[in-house]
N, C-alpha and C positions, 0 to 999 in steps of 0.2 A: 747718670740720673737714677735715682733712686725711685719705689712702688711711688713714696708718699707726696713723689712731685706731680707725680700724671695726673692729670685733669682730663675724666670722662665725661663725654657728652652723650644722654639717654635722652636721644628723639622719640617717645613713646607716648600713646595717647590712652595707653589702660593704665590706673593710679594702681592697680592691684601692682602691676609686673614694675611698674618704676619704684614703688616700696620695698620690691623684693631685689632688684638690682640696684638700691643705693646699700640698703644691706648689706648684700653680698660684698662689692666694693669698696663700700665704708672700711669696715671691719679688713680690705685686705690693703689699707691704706689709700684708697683715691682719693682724691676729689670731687664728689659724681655734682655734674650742671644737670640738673631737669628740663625736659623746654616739652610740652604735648603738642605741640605744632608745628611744623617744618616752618613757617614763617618764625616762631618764636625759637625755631632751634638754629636757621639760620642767624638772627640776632645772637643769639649766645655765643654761637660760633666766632661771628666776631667782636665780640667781646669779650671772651677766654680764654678763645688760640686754643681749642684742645688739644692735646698728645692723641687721643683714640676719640671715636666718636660708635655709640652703638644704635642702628636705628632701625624703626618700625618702618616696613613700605603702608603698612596700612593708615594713615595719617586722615584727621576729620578736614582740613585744608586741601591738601595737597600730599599726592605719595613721596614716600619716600625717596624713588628716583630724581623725583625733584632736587628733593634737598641734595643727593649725593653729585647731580650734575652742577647747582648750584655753588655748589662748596666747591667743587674741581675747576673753578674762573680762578678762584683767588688761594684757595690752600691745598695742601698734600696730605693734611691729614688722616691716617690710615681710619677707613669707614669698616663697620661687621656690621650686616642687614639682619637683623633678629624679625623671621615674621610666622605669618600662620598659612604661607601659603609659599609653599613648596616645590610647585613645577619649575622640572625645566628652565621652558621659558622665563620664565618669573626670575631665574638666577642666573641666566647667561643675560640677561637684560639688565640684571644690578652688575654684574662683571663689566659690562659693557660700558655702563655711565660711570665707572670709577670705583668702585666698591673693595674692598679687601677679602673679604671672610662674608659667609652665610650661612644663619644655624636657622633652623626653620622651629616655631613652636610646635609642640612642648619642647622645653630645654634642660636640658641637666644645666645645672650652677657649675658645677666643677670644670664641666667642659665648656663652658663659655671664658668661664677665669681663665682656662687654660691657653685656649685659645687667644684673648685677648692679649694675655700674656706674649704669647708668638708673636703675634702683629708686635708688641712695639719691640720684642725683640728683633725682630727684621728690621724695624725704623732705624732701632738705634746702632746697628750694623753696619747699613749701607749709608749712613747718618755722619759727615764727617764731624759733626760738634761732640760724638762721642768719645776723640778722642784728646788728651791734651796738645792744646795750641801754645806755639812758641812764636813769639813777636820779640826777635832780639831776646835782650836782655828779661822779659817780660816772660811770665811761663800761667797759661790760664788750664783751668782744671776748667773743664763746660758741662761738665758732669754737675761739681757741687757751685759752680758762678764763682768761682773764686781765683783772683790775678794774685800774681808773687812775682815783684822786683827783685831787684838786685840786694835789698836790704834784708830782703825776705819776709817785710809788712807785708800781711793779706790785704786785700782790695775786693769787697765783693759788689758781683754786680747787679744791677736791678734785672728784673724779667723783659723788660722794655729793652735795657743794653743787652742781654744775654740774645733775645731773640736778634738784634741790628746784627751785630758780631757774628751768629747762626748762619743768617742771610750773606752775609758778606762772603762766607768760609764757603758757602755751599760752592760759590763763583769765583775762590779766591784765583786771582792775576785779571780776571776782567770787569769792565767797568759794570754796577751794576746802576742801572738809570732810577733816578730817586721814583717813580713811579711803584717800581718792584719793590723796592723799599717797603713803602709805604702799605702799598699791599698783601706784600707776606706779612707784615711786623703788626699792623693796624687795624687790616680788612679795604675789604675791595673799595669800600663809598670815603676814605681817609686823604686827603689834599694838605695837610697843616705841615709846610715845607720848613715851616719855622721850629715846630717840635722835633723834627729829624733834625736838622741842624743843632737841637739843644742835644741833644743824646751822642751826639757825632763829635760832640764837643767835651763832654763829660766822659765818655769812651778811651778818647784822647790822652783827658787829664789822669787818667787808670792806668794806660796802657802804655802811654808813648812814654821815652825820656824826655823829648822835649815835645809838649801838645801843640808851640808855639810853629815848630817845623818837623811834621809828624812824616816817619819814615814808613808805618804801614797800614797807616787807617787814612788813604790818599783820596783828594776830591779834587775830581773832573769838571773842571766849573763848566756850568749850564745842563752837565748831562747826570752825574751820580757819584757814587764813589767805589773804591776799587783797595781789596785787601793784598797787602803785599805780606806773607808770612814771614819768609825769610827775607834777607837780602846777601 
């Protein structure tokens, strides 16, 4: 995965510092999502899927622990608490609800980039989608979303397939229940069992030699579906 696919989310409710951190990011290739409210950054959240997320505890709604405890029901997204208040406490309590990293204001930019940078270096590490997936005949780069057959036609995938497949790998040999599904890929409030079924299908016709009797994108009727790498 390359800088210019991460999609940053900046929970920040001062318009000065979110100017100066889409800035910053812009320019080093993000994609920065704004949200000034932890209810408005939760929505974002699930509607982006971010790679990193950087957030204010000082929120006009709701602190920021909120949002980090909120986001840890449904995603893993590595969280850096950016705030103005520095104790202690204050940061073994963001450590605690799930948080990554904590730079307290005033901030150097270099060292926040640098840092952010770490985090998703860490992700994409212990991260199996960072590395190329082999399904048979079938060879997927999950880095840049791209399958290669036997013929050696690319096939690229949507962000919707890329994340289903992600999901699948994280648990590959066991079944995963279409609920988790839906929750990692979607967000937590997502039920449309009919949408996973279209992508599960389309995946298939990517991926398998035959989609009609698929050897490793297998479903568990009634409970989920369940990734077989090799055979």
């Amino acid at each position: 995965m390359t800088l210019a696919m991460h999609r940053l989310l900046v929970v920040e409710d001062d318009p000065g510092i979110r100017k100066v951190l889409r800035l910053l990011f812009d320019g080093e290739g993000f994609r920065v999502i704004p949200a000034e409210t932890c209810a408005l950054g939760i929505r974002q959240a699930q509607s982006h899927r971010p790679d990193v997320c950087i957030v204010d505890l000082g929120l006009p709604d709701r602190d920021g622990l909120a949002f980090v405890r909120e986001l840890r029901t449904w995603s893993a997204a590595p969280v850096l608490i950016l705030t103005a208040c520095g104790e202690e406490g204050q940061r073994l309590s963001a450590f605690e609800a799930g948080a990554d990293d904590y730079i307290a204001k005033p901030f150097s930019c270099p060292e926040l980039l640098a840092r952010t940078r770490a985090i998703l270096r860490r992700v994409t590490l212990r991260d199996p989608g960072a590395r190329t997936l082999k399904l048979g005949a079938t060879s997927i780069d999950l880095g840049r979303r791209v399958a290669r057959g036997r013929s050696g036609e690319e096939k690229r995938l949507t962000p919707l397939e890329h994340r289903i497949l992600e999901c699948l790998l994280r648990y590959a040999g066991d079944v995963v229940p279409h609920r988790d599904i839906l929750r990692e890929v979607w967000g937590p409030h997502h039920s449309d069992m009919r949408a996973l079924r279209v992508y599960i299908t389309s995946l298939r016709r990517k991926l398998e030699i035959d989609p009609v009797q698929p050897r490793h994108i297998l479903t568990e009727p009634g409970i989920g579906y369940r990734l077989v790498a090799e055979q």
